[in-house]
DOVEX-896632 format. One line per 8 residues: number of its first residue (from 1); their letters; for each residue x, y, z of C-alpha. Coordinates in steps of 0.2 Angstrom, whole numbers, plus 5000, padded with zeros to 4 digits. Example, Ala and Ser with C-alpha at 12.3 -4.5 7.8 and 13.67 -1.06 7.14 Angstrom:
<rs>
1> AS> 5062 4978 5039; 5068 4995 5036
</rs>
This chain:
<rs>
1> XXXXXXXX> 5097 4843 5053; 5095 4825 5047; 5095 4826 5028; 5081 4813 5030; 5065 4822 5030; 5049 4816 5039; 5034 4825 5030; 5024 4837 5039
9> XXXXXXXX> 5012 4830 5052; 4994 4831 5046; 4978 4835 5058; 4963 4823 5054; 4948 4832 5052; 4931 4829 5044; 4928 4839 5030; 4916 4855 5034
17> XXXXXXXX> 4901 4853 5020; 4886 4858 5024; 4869 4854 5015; 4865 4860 4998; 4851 4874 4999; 4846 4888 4988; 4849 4906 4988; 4835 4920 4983
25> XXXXXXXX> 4841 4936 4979; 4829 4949 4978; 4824 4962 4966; 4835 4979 4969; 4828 4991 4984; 4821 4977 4994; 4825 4969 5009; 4821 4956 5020
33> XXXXXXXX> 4814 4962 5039; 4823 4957 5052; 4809 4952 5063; 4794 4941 5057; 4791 4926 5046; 4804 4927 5029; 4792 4912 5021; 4776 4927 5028
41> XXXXXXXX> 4785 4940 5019; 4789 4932 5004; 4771 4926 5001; 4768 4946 5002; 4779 4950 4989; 4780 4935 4978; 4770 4920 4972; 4780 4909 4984
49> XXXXXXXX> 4765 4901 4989; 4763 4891 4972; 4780 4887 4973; 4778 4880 4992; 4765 4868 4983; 4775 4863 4968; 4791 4859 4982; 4782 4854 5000
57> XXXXXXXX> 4792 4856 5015; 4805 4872 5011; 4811 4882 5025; 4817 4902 5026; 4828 4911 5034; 4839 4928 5031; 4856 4929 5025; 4860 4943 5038
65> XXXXXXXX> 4857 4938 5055; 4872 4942 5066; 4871 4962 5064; 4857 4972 5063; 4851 4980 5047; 4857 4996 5052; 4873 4991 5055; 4874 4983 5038
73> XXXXXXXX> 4870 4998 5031; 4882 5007 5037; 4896 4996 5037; 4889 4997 5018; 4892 5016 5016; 4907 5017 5027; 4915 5005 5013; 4909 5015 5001
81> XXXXXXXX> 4918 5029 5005; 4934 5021 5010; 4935 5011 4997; 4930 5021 4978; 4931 5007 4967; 4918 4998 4977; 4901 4995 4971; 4888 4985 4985
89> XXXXXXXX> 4876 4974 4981; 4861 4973 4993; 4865 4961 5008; 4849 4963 5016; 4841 4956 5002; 4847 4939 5001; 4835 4922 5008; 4840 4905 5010
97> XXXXXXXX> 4830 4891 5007; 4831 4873 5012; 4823 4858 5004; 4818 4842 5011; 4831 4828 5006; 4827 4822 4987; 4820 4840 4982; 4829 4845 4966
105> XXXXXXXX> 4836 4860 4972; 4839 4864 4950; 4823 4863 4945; 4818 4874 4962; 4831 4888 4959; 4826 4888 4940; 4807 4892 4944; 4812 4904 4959
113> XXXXXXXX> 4823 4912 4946; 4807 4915 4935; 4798 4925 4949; 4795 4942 4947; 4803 4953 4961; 4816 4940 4961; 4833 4946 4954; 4842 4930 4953
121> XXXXXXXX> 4842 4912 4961; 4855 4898 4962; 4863 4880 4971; 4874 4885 4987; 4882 4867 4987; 4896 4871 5002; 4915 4860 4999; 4928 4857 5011
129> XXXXXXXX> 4941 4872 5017; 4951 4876 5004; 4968 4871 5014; 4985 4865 5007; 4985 4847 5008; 5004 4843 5004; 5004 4825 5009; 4993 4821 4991
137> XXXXXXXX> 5010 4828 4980; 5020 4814 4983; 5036 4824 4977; 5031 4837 4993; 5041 4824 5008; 5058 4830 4999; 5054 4848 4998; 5062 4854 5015
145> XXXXXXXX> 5062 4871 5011; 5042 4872 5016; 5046 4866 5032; 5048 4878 5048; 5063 4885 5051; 5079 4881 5054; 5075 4871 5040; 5064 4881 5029
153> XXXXXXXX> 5055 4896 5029; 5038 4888 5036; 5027 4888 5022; 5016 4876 5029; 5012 4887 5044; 5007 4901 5033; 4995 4890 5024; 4985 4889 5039
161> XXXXXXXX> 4985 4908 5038; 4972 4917 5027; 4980 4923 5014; 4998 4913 5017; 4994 4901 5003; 4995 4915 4987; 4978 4920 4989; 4975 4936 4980
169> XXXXXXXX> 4993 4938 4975; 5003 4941 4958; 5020 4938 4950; 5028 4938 4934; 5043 4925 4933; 5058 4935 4922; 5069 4923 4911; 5068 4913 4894
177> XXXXXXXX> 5057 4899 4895; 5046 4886 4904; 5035 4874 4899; 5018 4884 4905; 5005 4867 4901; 5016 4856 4914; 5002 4847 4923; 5009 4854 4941
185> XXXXXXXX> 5005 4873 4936; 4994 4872 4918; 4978 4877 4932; 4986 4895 4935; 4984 4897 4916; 5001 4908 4916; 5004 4915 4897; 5019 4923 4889
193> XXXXXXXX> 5017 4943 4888; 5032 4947 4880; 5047 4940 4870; 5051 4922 4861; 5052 4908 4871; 5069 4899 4875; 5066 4879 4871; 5083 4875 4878
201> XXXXXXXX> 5077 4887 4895; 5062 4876 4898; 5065 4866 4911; 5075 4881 4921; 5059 4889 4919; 5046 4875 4925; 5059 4871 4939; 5057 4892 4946
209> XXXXXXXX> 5038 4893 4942; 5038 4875 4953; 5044 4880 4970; 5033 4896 4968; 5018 4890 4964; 5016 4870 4961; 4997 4866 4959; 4990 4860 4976
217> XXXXXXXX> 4984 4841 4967; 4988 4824 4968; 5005 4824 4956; 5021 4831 4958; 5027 4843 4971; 5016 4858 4978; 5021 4877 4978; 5027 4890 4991
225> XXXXXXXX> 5009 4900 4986; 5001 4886 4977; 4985 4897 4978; 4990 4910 4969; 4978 4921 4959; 4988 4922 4944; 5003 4920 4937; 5011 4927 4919
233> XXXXXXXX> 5029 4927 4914; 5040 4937 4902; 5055 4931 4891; 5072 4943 4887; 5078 4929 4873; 5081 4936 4858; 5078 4955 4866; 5085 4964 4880
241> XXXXXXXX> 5083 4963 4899; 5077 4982 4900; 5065 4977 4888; 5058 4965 4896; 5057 4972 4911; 5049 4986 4906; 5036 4974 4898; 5032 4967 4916
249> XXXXXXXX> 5031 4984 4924; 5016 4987 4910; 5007 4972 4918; 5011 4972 4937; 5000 4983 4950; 5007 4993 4967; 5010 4975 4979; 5015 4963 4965
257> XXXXXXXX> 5029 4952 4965; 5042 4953 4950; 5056 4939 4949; 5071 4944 4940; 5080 4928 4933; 5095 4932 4927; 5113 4935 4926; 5127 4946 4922
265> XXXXXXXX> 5146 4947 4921; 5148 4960 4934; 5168 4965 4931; 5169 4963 4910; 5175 4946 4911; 5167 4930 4920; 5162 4935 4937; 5142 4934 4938
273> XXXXXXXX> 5134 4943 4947; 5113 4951 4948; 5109 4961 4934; 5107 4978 4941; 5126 4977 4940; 5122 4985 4923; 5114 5003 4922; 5101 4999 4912
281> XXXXXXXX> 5098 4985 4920; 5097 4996 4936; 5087 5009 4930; 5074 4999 4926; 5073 4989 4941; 5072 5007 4950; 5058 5012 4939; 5048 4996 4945
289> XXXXXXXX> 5052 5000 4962; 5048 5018 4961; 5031 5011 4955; 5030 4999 4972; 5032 4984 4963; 5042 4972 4974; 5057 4965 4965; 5067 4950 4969
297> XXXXXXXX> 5083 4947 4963; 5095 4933 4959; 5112 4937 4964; 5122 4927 4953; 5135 4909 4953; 5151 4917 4954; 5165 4915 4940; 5159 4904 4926
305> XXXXXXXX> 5139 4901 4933; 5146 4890 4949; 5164 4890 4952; 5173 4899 4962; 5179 4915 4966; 5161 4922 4969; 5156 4942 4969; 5161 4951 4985
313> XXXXXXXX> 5148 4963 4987; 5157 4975 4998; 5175 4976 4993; 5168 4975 4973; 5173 4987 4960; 5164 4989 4943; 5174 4992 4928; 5170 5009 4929
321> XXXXXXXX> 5178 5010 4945; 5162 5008 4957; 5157 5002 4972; 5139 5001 4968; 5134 4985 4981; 5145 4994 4996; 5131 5003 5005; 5143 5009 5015
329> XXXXXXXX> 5152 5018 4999; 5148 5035 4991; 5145 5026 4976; 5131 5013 4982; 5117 5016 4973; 5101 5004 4979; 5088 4999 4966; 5073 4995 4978
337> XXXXXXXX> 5074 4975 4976; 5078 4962 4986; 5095 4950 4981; 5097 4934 4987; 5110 4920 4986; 5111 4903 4990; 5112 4892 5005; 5117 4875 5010
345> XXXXXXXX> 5101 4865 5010; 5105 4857 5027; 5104 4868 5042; 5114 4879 5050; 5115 4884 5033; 5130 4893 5026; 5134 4899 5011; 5135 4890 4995
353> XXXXXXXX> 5155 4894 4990; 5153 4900 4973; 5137 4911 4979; 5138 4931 4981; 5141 4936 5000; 5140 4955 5008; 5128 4966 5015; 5117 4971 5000
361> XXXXXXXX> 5112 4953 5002; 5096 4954 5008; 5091 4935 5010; 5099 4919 5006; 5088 4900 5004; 5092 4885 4999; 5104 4883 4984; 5105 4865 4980
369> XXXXXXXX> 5094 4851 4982; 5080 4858 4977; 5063 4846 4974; 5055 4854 4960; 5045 4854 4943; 5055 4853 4927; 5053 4850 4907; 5064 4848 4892
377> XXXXXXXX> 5067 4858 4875; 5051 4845 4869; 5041 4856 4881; 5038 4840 4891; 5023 4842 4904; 5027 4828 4916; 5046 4830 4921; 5054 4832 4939
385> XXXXXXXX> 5070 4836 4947; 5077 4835 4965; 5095 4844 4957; 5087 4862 4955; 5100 4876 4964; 5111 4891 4962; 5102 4909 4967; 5092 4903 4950
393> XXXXXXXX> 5083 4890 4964; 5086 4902 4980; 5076 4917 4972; 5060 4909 4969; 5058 4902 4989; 5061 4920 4994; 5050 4926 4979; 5037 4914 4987
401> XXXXXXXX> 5039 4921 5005; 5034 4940 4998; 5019 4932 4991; 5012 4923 5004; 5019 4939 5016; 5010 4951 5003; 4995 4938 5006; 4995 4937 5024
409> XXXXXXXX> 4995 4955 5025; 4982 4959 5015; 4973 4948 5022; 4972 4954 5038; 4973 4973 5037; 4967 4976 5019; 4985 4983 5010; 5001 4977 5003
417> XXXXXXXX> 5018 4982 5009; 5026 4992 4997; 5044 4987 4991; 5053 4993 5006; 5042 4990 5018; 5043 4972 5013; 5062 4969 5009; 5063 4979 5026
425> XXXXXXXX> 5052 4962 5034; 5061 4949 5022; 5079 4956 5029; 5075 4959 5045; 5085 4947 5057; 5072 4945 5070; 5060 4937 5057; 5069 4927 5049
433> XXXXXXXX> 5082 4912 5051; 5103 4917 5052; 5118 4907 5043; 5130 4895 5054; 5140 4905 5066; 5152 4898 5057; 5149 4909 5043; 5159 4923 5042
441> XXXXXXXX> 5153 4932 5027; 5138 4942 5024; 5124 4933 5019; 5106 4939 5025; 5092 4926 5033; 5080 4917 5024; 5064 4922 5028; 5053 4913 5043
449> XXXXXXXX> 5034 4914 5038; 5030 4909 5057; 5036 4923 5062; 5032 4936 5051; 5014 4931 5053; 5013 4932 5074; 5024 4942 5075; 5025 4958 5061
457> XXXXXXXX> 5004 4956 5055; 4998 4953 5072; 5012 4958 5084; 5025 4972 5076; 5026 4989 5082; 5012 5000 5074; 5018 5020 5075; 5008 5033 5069
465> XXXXXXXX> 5005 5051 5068; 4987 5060 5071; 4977 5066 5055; 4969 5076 5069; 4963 5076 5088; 4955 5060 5089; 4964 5050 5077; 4966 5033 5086
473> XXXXXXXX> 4979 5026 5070; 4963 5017 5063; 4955 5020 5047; 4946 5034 5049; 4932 5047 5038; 4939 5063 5048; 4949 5078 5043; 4966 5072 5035
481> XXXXXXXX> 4974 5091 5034; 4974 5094 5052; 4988 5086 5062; 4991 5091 5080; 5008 5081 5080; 5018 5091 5069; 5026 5108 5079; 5036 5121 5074
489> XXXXXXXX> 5042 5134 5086; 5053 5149 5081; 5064 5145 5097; 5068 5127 5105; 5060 5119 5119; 5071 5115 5134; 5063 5098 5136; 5050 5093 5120
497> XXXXXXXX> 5044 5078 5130; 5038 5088 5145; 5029 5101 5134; 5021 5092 5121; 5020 5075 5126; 5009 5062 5136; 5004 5072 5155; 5012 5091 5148
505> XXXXXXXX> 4992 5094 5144; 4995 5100 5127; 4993 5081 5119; 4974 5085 5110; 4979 5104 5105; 4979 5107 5090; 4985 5124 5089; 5005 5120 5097
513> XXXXXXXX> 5014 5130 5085; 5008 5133 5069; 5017 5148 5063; 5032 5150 5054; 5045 5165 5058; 5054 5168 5042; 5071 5177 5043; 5077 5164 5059
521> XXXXXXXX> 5078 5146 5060; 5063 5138 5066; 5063 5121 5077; 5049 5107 5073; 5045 5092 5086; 5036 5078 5079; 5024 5066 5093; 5021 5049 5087
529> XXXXXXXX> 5011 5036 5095; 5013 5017 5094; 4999 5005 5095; 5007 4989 5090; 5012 4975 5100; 5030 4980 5104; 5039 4996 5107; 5048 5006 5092
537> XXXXXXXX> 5064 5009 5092; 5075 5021 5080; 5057 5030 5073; 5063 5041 5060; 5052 5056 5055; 5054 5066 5040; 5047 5082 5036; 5040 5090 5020
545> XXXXXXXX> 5033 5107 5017; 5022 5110 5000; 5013 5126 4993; 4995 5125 5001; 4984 5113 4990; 4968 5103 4988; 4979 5089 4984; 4995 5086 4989
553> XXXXXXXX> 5006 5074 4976; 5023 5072 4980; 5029 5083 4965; 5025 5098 4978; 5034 5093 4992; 5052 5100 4997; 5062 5091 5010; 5064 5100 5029
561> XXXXXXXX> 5074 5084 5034; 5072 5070 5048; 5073 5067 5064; 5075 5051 5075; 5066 5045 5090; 5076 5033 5098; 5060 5023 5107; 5042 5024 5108
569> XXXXXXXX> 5034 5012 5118; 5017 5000 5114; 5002 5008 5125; 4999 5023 5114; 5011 5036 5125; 5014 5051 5115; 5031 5053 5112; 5040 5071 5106
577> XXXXXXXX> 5057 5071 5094; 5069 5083 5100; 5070 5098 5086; 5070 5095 5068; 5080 5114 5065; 5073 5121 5048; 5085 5132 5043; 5081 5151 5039
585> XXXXXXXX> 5090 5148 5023; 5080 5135 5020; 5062 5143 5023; 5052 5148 5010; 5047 5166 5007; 5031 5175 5016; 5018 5165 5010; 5007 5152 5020
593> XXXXXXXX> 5012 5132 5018; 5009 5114 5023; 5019 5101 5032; 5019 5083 5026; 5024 5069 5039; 5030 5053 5036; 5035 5043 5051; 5043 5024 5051
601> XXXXXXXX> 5054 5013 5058; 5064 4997 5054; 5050 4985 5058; 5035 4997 5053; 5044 5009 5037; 5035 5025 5031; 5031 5026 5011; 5042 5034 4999
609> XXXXXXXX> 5034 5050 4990; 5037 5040 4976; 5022 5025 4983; 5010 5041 4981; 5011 5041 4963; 5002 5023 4962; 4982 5035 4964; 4974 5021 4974
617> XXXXXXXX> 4988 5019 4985; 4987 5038 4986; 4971 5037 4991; 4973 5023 5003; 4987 5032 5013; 4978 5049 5016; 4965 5039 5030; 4972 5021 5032
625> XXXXXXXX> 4989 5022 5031; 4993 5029 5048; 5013 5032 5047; 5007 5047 5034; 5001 5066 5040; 4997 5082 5035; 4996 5098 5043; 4987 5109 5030
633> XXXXXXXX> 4982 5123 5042; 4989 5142 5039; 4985 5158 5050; 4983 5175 5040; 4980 5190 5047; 4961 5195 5045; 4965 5215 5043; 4968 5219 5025
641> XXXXXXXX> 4978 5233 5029; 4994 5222 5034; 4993 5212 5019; 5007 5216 5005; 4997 5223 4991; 4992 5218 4977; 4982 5226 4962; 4970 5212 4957
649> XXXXXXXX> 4965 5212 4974; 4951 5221 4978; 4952 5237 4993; 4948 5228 5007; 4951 5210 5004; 4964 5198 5007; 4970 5185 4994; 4971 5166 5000
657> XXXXXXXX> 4982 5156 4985; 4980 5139 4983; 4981 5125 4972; 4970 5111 4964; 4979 5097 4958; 4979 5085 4946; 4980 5067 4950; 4999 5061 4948
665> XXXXXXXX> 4994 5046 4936; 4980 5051 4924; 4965 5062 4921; 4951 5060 4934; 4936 5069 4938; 4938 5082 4956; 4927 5092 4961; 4929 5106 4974
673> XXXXXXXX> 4920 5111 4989; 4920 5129 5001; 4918 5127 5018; 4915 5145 5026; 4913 5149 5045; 4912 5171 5041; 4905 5182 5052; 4888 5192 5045
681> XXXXXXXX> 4895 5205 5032; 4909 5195 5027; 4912 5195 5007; 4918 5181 4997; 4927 5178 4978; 4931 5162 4970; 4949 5169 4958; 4951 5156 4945
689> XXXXXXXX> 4959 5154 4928; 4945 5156 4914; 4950 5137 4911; 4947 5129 4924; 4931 5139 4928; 4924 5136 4910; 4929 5117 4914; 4922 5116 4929
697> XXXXXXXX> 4904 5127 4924; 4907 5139 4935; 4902 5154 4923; 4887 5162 4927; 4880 5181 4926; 4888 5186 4942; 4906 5181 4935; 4919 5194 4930
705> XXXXXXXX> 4929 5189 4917; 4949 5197 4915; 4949 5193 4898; 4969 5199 4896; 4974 5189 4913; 4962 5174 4907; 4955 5171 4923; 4939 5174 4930
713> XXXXXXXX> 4931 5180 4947; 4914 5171 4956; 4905 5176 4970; 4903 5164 4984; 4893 5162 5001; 4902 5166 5016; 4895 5153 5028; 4888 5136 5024
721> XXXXXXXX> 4894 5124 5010; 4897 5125 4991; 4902 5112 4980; 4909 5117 4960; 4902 5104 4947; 4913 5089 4942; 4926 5091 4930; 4940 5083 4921
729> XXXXXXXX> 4957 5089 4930; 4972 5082 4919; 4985 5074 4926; 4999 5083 4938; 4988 5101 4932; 4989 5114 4945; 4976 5126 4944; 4983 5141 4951
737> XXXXXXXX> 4966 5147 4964; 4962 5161 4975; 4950 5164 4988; 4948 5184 4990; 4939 5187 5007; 4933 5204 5015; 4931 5204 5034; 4920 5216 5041
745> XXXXXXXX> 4930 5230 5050; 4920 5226 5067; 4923 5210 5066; 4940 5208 5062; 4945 5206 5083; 4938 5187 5082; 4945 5173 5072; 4936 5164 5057
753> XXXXXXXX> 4940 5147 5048; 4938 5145 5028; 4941 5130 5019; 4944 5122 5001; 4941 5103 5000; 4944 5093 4987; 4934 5076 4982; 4936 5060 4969
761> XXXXXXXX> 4919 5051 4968; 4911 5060 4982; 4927 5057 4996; 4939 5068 5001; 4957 5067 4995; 4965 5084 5001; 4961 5102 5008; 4967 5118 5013
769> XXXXXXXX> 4962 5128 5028; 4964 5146 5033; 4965 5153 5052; 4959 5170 5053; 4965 5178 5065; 4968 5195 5072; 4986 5202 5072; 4994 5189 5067
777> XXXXXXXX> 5008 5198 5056; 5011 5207 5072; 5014 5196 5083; 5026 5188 5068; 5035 5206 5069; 5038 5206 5089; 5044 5188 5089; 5058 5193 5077
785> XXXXX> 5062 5209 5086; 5061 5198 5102; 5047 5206 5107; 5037 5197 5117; 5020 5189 5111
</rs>
């Protein structure tokens, strides 16, 4: 690389601005006709004609031509239901109207406004495309760590991508001062949520808060993500780093980005090293994590804050005797965040001498002439430096990365990685640029924006796992409980692939092994699909199994294990694990369970239970999240007479348990719905505690109340639909349910379905459903004699 750099070539364009003309929203519950006149219709229904006199020459037309209203209509409840915290306005109620050239459009909105049946009325005055323009921040020609890789990480080709620019994103910048009014980032209107501000940390501050997010204007230097939506930062001076981290985590959401800026002496002496070296540090760095917060970390300047020797990730021992950075180690512990060093700024880069080295590195940038903002302890607004370095100046580039990553993504498929799943991307050699070959240590890549965005948002492999026959791994409004992709068998299959997947004629059942044997080890095969661009290699699958529920939060789930697939190919070919073996030991008792499936590899990783505890990510995962499964679907036996007994169940009946669970972050209000598909005869009972029943409204006449067991029986219809009323459930309760059903005698050789649902604002989040089947515990009995079925 020349260490002379030529600034990025610019394509002339003419700015995109259309004329001014006024929009018409009107009143709630009316819409415009898709055929017909608008300016006909609105003299209907407004006094648009005296306005036509007062302003000669207007024109109409509909907002929404390009669909049909239908189409909008659904589209509007389809994002209803996929999406509870939104709230539509009427699209199909919107007019445009254009003015002769002199018309003042003012005045004309003003009295349009004052119409009765119209709601509001305002100026559209159309600018240019909101693109980075770095050739207007004359500091940007010496910021070679924007430009495309080998140089940089490419952030001028993810400015061209929606989204790549910071659009949308959040961080809090970690350390102990900055001068927050310097005119290249005063727009972003950052403020200080915690601690005292460090005057004599100013310009290390500005200088980090400069490569992340430099104002796109016509001073200074420009940003990684100079669109960012907001920015705020948090100071440990004069309190602790746990502190303060713990004061960020209060302000940052599932997806944002938190920047640690700091140091520590890793071995009780002089070697620096990243903060998580201490335990507290640690823990709380975990916590954020555990949260999905991404968290990027500098790795520290070696002995003394830049001379040499520096750390040695993967032959370091703590002073407690440690080898917490070896992942290879028994002792490794991993905090979730991201650790970067430093790098020569002139490519192929290698590693500054005095920066960390090893493979907990994740990435490394530039570490030395670094083009940035800066200030002093006067809190100056106007100062620059081209000197910024150390992992202090590596972080933030990296920091800048995940934003515009975290941008891209969303972007274009409507969610944000969680930690992992985007340290997995940052780190991943095939998206980003290596160090010299002459480097011998461990060092990570930096991060290549280009090719995260062709090839990881639009081009990376894609696997997932069926909610139910039919899923295509879309977004989808269909059962969540009812996957036909996780198998278990009480004996192994010779060859899983031939039986279960693509050409065996088994790949849309959804009755493959549904029944668990107790008293033997049982074998599950999982069968993934891949729709991304590429094939999938090293797909690991892990298995939970969780006490039937309406709700399934990850304080229910045990572990059954993993299993690896070692390829899956693009073009959607089912593809079967060999066994999973679920120990007998290991099985619960006789009871009736569900399976939870997480599937993920390098390039595409599954959640962490832990990402489920975040409610709207929760609620995100159960239908668009397509690497996450249930299999909520258990088989009893329909004849009471083989069912244990029981005393508080009635002659005749069998008892369904279940649970309705509380969301895992607050109280919300649930409700629950009964799906019943009984033959004529059948008898049903809701078994619930008096608490939940009296919560929920549920006491009427018909109820029986146990006043010593506090709980409370209901009748219930045996076919149809019934929903309980809405009620508060607190956070992580689990109201412990039954459903007592009575099969006619006569009926009992056929097999019936019954279902528990359970919604938040109208959508479902979880259920549970029952097989009835004849003989079931029979057939259980012979298969563990050896019998055969």
């Amino acid at each position: 690389m020349s260490t002379k750099r030529v600034p990025p070539t610019q394509v002339a364009r003419e700015p995109v601005i259309g004329r001014p003309r006024v929009v018409v929203k009107l009143s709630q519950g009316v819409e415009v006709p898709e055929k017909g006149d608008v300016g006909r219709f609105l003299n209907q229904i407004l006094p648009f004609a005296k306005i036509g006199e007062r302003f000669p020459g207007l024109t109409t037309q509909r907002a929404i031509t390009s669909v049909p209203n239908a189409k909008v209509r659904e589209l509007i409840d389809r994002a209803v239901k996929l999406d509870p915290t939104y709230r539509p306005g009427n699209l199909l109620s919107y007019v445009y109207i254009d003015a002769p050239p002199g018309t003042d459009l003012d005045v004309l909105a003003r009295e349009l406004s004052a119409l009765p049946g119209v709601e509001l009325a305002y100026v559209d005055r159309p600018g240019p495309d909101p693109l980075v323009n770095a050739a207007n921040d004359p500091r940007s020609a010496n910021q070679g760590y924007l430009d495309p890789s080998p140089d940089g990480i490419d952030a001028e080709y993810a400015w061209t991508i929606s989204g790549g620019d910071g659009a949308g994103q959040r961080f809090i910048d970690l350390e102990q001062g900055w001068t927050l009014n310097h005119e290249d980032l005063v727009a972003h209107g950052g403020t200080l949520l915690g601690g005292t501000l460090s005057n004599g940390s100013r310009a290390h501050g500005s200088s980090v808060l400069g490569e992340i997010c430099a104002v796109d204007n016509t001073v200074g230097c420009v940003g990684i993500v100079p669109n960012i939506a907001s920015f705020d930062v948090v100071s440990y001076f004069g309190s602790t780093r746990p502190n303060a981290i713990i004061t960020a985590i209060a302000n940052l959401s599932f997806g944002d980005v938190l920047l640690l800026e700091a140091q520590v002496a890793v071995d009780g002496a002089s070697l620096l090293g990243p903060i998580e070296a201490y335990d507290a540090e640690f823990d709380a760095i975990r916590l954020a994590t555990a949260l999905g917060i991404v968290v990027v970390e500098a790795g520290g300047n070696g002995t003394n804050n830049g001379f040499l020797p520096p750390l040695a990730m993967d032959t370091f021992v703590d002073p407690m005797g440690r080898h917490i950075f070896d992942p290879m180690h028994a002792d490794f512990r991993d905090s979730g965040a991201i650790i970067v060093t430093a790098a020569t700024w002139t490519a192929p880069h290698t590693r500054m001498p005095w920066a960390p080295h090893g493979e907990r590195i994740d990435c490394y940038a530039w570490g030395e002439h670094i083009d940035t903002c800066s200030s002093n302890t006067g809190g100056a607004t106007n100062l620059y430096t081209t000197t910024f370095g150390g992992t202090s100046g590596a972080s933030p580039i990296v920091t800048g990365a995940a934003l515009a990553t975290q941008g891209m993504n969303q972007a274009a498929h409507g969610f944000r990685f969680s930690p992992l799943q985007l340290r997995a991307i940052l780190r991943n050699p095939a998206n980003g640029t290596p160090p010299s070959g002459a480097e011998v240590t461990a060092m990570g890549v930096m991060p290549n924006l280009h090719t995260i965005a062709d090839t990881v948002i639009n081009a990376a492999p894609d696997v997932y796992i069926r909610d139910f026959v039919g899923d295509t791994g879309e977004p989808h409004l269909g059962s969540i409980s009812a996957s036909p992709d996780i198998i278990v068998r009480p004996s192994a299959v010779a060859n899983p692939q031939a039986t279960y997947g693509a050409g065996s004629g088994t790949e849309n059942s959804n009755t493959e092994g549904y029944e668990v044997e107790s008293g033997q080890d049982n074998f599950i095969y999982v069968r993934v699909l891949n729709q991304g661009g590429s094939a999938a290699t090293n797909v690991d699958a892990t298995i939970y199994w969780s006490p039937p529920a309406t709700l399934i939060t990850p304080d229910l789930w045990t572990l059954v294990g993993s299993v690896s697939i070692p390829n899956v190919p693009t073009g959607e070919v089912l593809t079967v694990s060999d066994a999973l073996i679920w120990a007998s030991a290991d099985i619960p008792a006789t009871g009736h369970y569900c399976f939870v499936g997480l599937i993920g590899t390098a390039a595409d990783p599954a959640p962490n239970p832990a990402d489920f505890l975040d409610w709207t990510n929760f609620q995100r995962f159960i239908r668009d999240n397509n690497n996450v499964t249930w299999r909520n679907f258990n088989v009893v036996d329909n004849d009471p007479s083989v069912q244990p007994k029981d005393p508080t169940v009635p002659k005749d009946f069998i008892a369904l348990p279940f649970l309705a669970v509380g969301a895992p972050d607050k109280a919300r209000v649930m409700q629950l719905e009964l799906i019943a598909k009984l033959p004529a005869g059948a008898r049903v009972f809701v078994d619930a505690p008096l608490q939940f029943a009296e919560r929920a409204q549920l006491l009427s006449p018909e109820a029986v109340i146990d006043e010593k067991r506090q709980r409370v029986r209901l009748p219930a219809a045996a076919f149809g639909r019934g929903k309980s009323r809405r009620a508060l459930f607190p956070a992580r309760v689990r109201y412990d349910l039954r459903l007592l059903v009575q099969i006619p005698s006569e009926a009992r050789r056929n097999a019936y379905q019954i279902a528990v649902r359970q919604l938040f604002e109208g959508v479902e989040v979880g259920r549970v459903t029952w097989q009835l089947a004849p003989g079931v515990r029979k057939r259980q009995q012979e298969a563990v004699r050896g019998k055969k079925k």
